[in-house]
N, C-alpha and C positions, 0 to 999 in steps of 0.2 A: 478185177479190182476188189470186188465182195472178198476174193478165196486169197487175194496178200492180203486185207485188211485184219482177219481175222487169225493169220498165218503171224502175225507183226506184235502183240501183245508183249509188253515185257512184266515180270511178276518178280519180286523178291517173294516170292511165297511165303517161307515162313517168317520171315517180318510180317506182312501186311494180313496176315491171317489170325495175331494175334490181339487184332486191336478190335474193341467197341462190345465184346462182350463181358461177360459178369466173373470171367476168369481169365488165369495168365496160362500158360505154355510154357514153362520154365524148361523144358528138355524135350526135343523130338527127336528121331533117328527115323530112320527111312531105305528099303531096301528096293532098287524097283527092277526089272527084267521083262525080257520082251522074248516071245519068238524070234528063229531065225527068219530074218526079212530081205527082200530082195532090193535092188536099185532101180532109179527108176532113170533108167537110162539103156539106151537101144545098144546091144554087143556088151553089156555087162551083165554078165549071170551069175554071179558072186551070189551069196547071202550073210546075213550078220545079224547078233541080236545085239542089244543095248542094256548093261551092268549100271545101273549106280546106287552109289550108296551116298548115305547125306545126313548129317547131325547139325540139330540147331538148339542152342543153350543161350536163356534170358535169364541173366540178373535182376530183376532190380530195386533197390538200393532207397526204401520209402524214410526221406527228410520230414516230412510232415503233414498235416493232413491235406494237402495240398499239394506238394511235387515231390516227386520222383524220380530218380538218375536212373538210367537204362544201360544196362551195358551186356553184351553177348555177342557169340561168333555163330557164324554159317558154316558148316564144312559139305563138301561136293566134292567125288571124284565120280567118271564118266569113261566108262571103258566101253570102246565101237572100233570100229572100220571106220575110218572120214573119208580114205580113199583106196579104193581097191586097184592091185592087186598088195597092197605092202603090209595085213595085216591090221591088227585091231590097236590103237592107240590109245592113250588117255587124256585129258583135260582136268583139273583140276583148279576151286574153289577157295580160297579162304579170305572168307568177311567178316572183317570185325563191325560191330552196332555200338554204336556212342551216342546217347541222348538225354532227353527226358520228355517227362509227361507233368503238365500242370492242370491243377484248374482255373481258368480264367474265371469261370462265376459256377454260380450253382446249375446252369446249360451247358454252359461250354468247355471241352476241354481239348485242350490243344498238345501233341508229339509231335518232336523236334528231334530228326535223329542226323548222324553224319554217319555215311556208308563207307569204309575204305577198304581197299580188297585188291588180294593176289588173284590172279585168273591166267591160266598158263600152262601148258604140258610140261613145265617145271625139268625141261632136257638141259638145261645150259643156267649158267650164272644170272641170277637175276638183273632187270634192266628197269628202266622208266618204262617199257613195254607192257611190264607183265604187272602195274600198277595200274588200279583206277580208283575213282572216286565218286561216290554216290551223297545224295542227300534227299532226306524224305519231310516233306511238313502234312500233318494230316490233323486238320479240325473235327470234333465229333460236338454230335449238338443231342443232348437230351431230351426227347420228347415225352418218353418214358421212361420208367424203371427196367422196360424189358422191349424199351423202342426206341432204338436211337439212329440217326444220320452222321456221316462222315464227307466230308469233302476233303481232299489233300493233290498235290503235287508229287511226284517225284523222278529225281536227275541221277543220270549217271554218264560220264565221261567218258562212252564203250569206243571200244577199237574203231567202229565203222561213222565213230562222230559224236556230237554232244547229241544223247536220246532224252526227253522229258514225256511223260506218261500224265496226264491229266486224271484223277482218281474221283470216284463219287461212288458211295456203296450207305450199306443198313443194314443194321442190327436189328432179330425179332424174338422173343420167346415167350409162348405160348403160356394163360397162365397158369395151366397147367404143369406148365416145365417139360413137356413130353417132344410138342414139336421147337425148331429152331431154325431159323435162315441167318444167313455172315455171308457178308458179299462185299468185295471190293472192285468195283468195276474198274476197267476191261480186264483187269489179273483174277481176278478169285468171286468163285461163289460155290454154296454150302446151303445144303437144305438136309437137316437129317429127322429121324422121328423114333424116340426113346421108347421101343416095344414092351422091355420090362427094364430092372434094375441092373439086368447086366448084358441085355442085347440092345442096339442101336441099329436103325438101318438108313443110312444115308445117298447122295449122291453130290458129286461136284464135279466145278471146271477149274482149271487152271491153263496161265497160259505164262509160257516163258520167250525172254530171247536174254542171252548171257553171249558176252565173247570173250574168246580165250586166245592169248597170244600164244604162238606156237613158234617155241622159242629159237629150233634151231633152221629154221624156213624164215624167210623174209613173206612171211602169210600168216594169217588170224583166221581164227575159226569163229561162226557165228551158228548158234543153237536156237533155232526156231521150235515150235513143239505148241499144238494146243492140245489137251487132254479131259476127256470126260470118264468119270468114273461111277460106277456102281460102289456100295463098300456096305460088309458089316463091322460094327465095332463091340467089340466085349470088352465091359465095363469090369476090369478086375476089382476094385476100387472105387473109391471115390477120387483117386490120384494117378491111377496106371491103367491107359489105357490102349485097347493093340485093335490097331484097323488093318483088315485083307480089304484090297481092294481088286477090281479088275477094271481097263478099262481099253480107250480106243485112243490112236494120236490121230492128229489131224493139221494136216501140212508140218511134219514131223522132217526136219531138215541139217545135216551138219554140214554147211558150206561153208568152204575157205575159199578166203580173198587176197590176193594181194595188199601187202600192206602200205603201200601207198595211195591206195585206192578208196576214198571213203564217202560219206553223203555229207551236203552242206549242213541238216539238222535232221532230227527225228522226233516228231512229234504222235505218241502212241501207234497207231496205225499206218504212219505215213513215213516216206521217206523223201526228204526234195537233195533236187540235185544228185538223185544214185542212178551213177553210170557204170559199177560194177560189174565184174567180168567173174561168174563162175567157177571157179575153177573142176570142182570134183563134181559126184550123182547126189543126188538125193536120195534118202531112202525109202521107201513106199511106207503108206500108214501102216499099221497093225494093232493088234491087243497089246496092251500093259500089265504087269501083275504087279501089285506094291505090296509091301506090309508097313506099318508103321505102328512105333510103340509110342506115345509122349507119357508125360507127369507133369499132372495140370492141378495148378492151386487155385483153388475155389476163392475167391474174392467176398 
C-alpha cells in the first residue's frame, strides 16, 4: 500500500512549480535520459533507456495591479519501449494553460487555470480519445514577504477516470536570499542553497502520472514515475539559467491498459474500484540524467 501510494502522485510539473515565489518561469526546456534499464518481469531480458524532451512557455498578460491572464503551453515527447519485443515507441504531450491570477486582498491570492491537452502516440487521425481536460484552483496565503502558504485542487479527466489531486505546499526564502524551499505537495518539492552568484546547489522531488492514448491499439498508456534529484544550477544571468541534474526513479512504470478498463475515481494516491489488467513489464528503477535551461523574470 505505502510503495502504490507513493507510486500514484500525479504532477503538472511545470505549471505547479511556478507558483508562490518572487518570480515567473516564462520559458523552460528540459532534456532527460536514463541508462539502459532492464524489465521487471521473469523471461524478459530486453533492456531500454527513456528519451524525453519537454518545453514549457508562460505568458502572462498583467491588466492591473491586481489580475493577471495566464496563458502557455506544455510540450512532452517520450521515446521508450512500453512493450518488448516491438521496439521503442513514443508518447506525446500538448497542453495548453488558460487562466489567471488575482488578488483577493492584500493575503490572499488566488489562480484559476483550465488545463486542455492532446496526449497520444499521435499514429492515427485524432479522436475524442486522444483529448482531455484538466483544471487547477490554487489559493496562496501571504504570511510573509518571503513566507507564503498555498492550498489548491487539481482535476484532470485521465484515460483511466476522472483523477483529482488534493494540493498543500510553501514558499520560503531566506533573508538572505541564499537559501530557498517551493513545494507543492504530493507533486513537487525544491530546496536549493545559492553558493555564490553563479553556482546553486539544489535537491528535489517530483512525481508524475500522465496517460496517453495509443491511438492505433484499443489501449492507453499510463506513466507512473517518482523522481528525486541532486542538481547544480549555473546562474548565467539573472534571466538564464541551466540546471544538470542527476537523479533516481522510484516505481518508475509505462503500463498499458485496455481501454475499456478504468477506476470509478482517483483521488491523489488512491484508486477505488481498479480492477485493471496489466497488460505489459514494468520497467526497473534506475539513475536519471536531466538538463534544463529556463528564463526567469524576477518579479
Amino acid at each position: 500500500m505505502i510503495k502504490s501510494i507513493f507510486f500514484s502522485f500525479f504532477v503538472l510539473l511545470l505549471t505547479f512549480s511556478s507558483f508562490g515565489q518572487n518570480y515567473v518561469d516564462l520559458a523552460k526546456f528540459h532534456f532527460v535520459n536514463t541508462p539502459q534499464t532492464s524489465f521487471d518481469s521473469i523471461g524478459v531480458h530486453e533492456t531500454t533507456n527513456v528519451e524525453e524532451f519537454g518545453a514549457d512557455i508562460m505568458i502572462p498578460i498583467q491588466l492591473d495591479s491586481n489580475n493577471t491572464i495566464l496563458a502557455g503551453v506544455f510540450l512532452e515527447k517520450i521515446k521508450t519501449e512500453f512493450e518488448p519485443p516491438f521496439g521503442k515507441q513514443y508518447v506525446s504531450t500538448i497542453n495548453l494553460k488558460i487562466g489567471f491570477n488575482t488578488n483577493h486582498s492584500a493575503k490572499w491570492n488566488g489562480t484559476y487555470m483550465l488545463l486542455p491537452k492532446l496526449s497520444s502516440n499521435f499514429q492515427t487521425s485524432l479522436t475524442h480519445k486522444d483529448f482531455q481536460i484538466g483544471a487547477l484552483v490554487l489559493m496562496k496565503y501571504k504570511k510573509k514577504e518571503n513566507f507564503k502558504y498555498h492550498i489548491g485542487l487539481f482535476y484532470n479527466n485521465d484515460l483511466f477516470g476522472p483523477f483529482f489531486v488534493p494540493l498543500l505546499g510553501l514558499y520560503y526564502k531566506s533573508p538572505n536570499d541564499k537559501f530557498e524551499i517551493n513545494m507543492t505537495l504530493p507533486v513537487w518539492a525544491d530546496m536549493n542553497y545559492r553558493l555564490t552568484n553563479v553556482l546553486t546547489v539544489g535537491a528535489n522531488f517530483t512525481a508524475f502520472v500522465r496517460s496517453y492514448n495509443l491511438s492505433e491499439t484499443p489501449n492507453y498508456l499510463v506513466k507512473k514515475t517518482n523522481e528525486i534529484f541532486g542538481y547544480l544550477q549555473f546562474n548565467i544571468n539573472k534571466s538564464v539559467l541551466i540546471q544538470t541534474k542527476v537523479g533516481y526513479s522510484l516505481g518508475r512504470s509505462y503500463r498499458k491498459y485496455d481501454e475499456t478498463e478504468q477506476v470509478d475515481v482517483g483521488i491523489s494516491a488512491f484508486r477505488f474500484g481498479d480492477k485493471r489488467n496489466v497488460i505489459n513489464p514494468d520497467l526497473n528503477d534506475g539513475l536519471i540524467f536531466k538538463v534544463r535551461l529556463l528564463y526567469r523574470y524576477n518579479l
